[in-house]
Structures are given as structure tokens and as C-alpha cells.
ZAMARGU-4260 file (C-alpha; in steps of 0.2 Angstrom, whole numbers, plus 5000, padded with zeros to 4 digits):
<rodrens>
0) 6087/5429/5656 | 6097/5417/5646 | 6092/5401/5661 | 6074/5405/5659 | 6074/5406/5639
5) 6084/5387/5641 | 6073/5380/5655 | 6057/5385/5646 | 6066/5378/5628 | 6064/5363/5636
10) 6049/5362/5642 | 6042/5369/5628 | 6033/5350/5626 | 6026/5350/5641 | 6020/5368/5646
15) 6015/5374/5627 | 6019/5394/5624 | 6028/5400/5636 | 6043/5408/5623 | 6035/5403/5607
20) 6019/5417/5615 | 6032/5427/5620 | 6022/5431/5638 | 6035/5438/5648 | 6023/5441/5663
25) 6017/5423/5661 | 6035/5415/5660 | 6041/5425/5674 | 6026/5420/5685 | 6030/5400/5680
30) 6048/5402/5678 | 6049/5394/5698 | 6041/5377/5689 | 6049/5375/5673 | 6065/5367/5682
35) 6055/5355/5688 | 6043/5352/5670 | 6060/5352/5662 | 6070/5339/5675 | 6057/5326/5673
40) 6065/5311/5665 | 6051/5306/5654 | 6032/5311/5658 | 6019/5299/5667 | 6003/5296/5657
45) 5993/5309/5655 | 5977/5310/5666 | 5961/5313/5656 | 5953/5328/5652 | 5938/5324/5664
50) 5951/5320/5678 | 5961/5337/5674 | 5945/5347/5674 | 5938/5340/5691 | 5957/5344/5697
55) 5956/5360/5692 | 5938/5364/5699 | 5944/5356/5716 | 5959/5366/5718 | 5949/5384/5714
60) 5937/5395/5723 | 5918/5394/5713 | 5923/5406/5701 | 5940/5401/5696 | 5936/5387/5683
65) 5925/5395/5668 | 5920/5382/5652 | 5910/5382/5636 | 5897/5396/5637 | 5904/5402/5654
70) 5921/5409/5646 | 5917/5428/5638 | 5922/5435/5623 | 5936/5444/5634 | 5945/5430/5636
75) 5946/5430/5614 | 5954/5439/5602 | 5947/5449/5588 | 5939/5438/5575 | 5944/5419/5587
80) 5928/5407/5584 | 5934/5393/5596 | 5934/5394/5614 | 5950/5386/5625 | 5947/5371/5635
85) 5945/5381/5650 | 5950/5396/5659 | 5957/5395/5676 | 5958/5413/5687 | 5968/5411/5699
90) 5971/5422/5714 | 5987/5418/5722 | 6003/5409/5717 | 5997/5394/5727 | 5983/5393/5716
95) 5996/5395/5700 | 6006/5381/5708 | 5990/5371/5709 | 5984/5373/5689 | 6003/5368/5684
100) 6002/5352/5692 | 5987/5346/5686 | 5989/5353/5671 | 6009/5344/5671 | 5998/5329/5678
105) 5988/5329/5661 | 6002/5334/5651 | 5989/5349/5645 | 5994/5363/5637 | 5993/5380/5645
110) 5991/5400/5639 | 5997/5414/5653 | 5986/5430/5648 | 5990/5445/5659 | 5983/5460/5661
115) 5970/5458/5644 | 5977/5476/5637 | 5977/5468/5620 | 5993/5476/5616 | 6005/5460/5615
120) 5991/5447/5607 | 6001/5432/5614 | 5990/5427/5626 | 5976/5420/5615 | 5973/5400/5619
125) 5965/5389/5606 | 5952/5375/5608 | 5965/5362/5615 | 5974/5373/5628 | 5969/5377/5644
130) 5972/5397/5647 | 5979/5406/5663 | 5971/5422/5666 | 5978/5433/5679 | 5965/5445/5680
135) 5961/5441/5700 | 5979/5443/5704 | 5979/5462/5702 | 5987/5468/5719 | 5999/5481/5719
140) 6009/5471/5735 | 6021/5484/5738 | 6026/5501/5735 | 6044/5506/5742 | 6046/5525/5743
145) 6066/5524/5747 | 6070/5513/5732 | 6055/5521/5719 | 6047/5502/5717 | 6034/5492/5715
150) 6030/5476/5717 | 6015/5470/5709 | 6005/5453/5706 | 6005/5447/5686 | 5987/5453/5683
155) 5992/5471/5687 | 5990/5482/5671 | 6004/5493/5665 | 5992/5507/5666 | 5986/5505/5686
160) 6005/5502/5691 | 6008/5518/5681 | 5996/5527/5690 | 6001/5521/5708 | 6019/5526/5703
165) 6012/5542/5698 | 6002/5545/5716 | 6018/5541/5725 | 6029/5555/5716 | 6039/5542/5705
170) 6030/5547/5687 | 6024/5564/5681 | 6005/5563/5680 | 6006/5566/5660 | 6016/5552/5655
175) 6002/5539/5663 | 5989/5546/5647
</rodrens>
């Protein structure tokens, strides 16, 4: 919508790539804290990195912070040589809430990356940003039958949603191939 495009204009300095990426399942996940990223009247001094990375690794289960060798060539694209600062798997929107205030905190940079189809290519981070992959949030929450909906979590592939709606009467099997 026309709101989100202006709240996420202006917080373009603080949360990098949410429009310039053009990550639609990323903006609409973080859409609930742009106002509040954009509403700041001017930002605190950033933490440090160390501070930020400690943050992040306290706030996440074992396996939802991944640095230097630990992050796989999944998390690239074709040809990318450097690695992102980090990247943070979260599994719940109280986990997303958690990343962007640290990473609001450190006035750090961040990269949503959805379902990792490859298709869009916006969701590659450089060596500066830290990159939000919503791999673990792959639930399909809901299907309603009476309305023919889904509701899904951000890491849900167009292909699994497909095929769900498919199961449930809503898609003709052939046009999920």
C-alpha cells in the first residue's frame, strides 16, 4: 500500500532494503515496526557490532544465529564471494521483533530473504548487513475452506502453499507443476 511504501521510504536509513530489494514478503512481515523506526526523532548511538551479535545470539534458539564459515552457500547468490554479517533464522514473529530491535539498537542494516526460490534475487545481503532468513517460519497457520484461504508464516514457498491449496480443492493439481 501507498502507507507502507511511505513508512518504509523513511526508514529507509535505518532498516536498509526493505523497497530499494523490493521484498514484499520481507516488508510486509516488518511493516508492524517501520512506524516506530520511522517515528524516532533522531537515532541513539549505535551499539557495536560485538554488542549486536551477543544481542542476537541471546535472543535466538542455538541455531538461529549463523557467522563466517557457518552461513552456506544457500544463503548467496550465484557468483557472491562475501558473506553477510550474520544470518538470523527466526522462528516466530517474537523472534522477528527481537532482531529489529537490536538491529534498530545498532542502527545495523538488515536483508529479509523469503522462501530462497531464487526467483526475485532481492534478498541477497552484502558483507555489511545482517540478513533475515525465514526459512524456519514455514507453517501454513491456517487453511479456511468456507473463504478458499490460506494463511501462511513468511518462509512458506509459493510452491507448498500452492500445493496445500491444491489438496484442499481450491487449485487444479496441474497448475501447482
Amino acid at each position: 500500500s501507498s502507507d507502507l511504501h511511505y513508512m518504509t521510504g523513511r526508514a529507509k536509513g535505518l532498516v536498509s532494503g526493505l523497497v530499494s530489494r523490493r521484498q514484499a514478503v520481507g516488508a510486509a512481515v516488518l511493516a508492524p515496526l517501520v512506524p516506530a523506526v520511522a517515528s524516532a526523532a533522531a537515532p541513539a548511538p549505535a551499539m557495536s557490532k560485538d554488542a549486536l551479535m551477543a544481542g542476537l545470539r541471546a535472543a535466538m534458539d542455538r541455531d538461529g544465529v549463523l557467522t563466517g564459515d557457518a552461513i552456506g552457500k544457500r544463503y548467496l547468490s550465484r557468483g557472491q564471494q562475501d558473506k553477510p554479517l550474520a544470518v538470523v533464522r527466526p522462528r516466530n514473529t517474537a523472534d522477528v521483533s527481537a532482531i529489529m530491535k537490536l538491529c534498530t539498537a545498532a542502527q545495523q542494516p538488515v536483508v529479509p530473504q523469503g522462501g530462497m526460490t531464487g526467483l526475485v534475487g532481492g534478498g541477497v545481503a552484502d558483507k555489511s548487513e545482517v540478513l533475515i532468513s525465514f526459512e524456519r517460519m514455514d507453517v501454513i497457520e491456517n487453511l479456511n475452506s468456507t473463504d478458499r484461504t490460506l494463511t501462511v508464516q513468511a518462509g512458506v514457498t509459493l510452491r507448498n502453499a500452492q500445493e496445500r491449496a491444491a489438496d484442499a480443492g481450491f487449485l487444479d493439481r496441474k497448475s501447482t507443476r
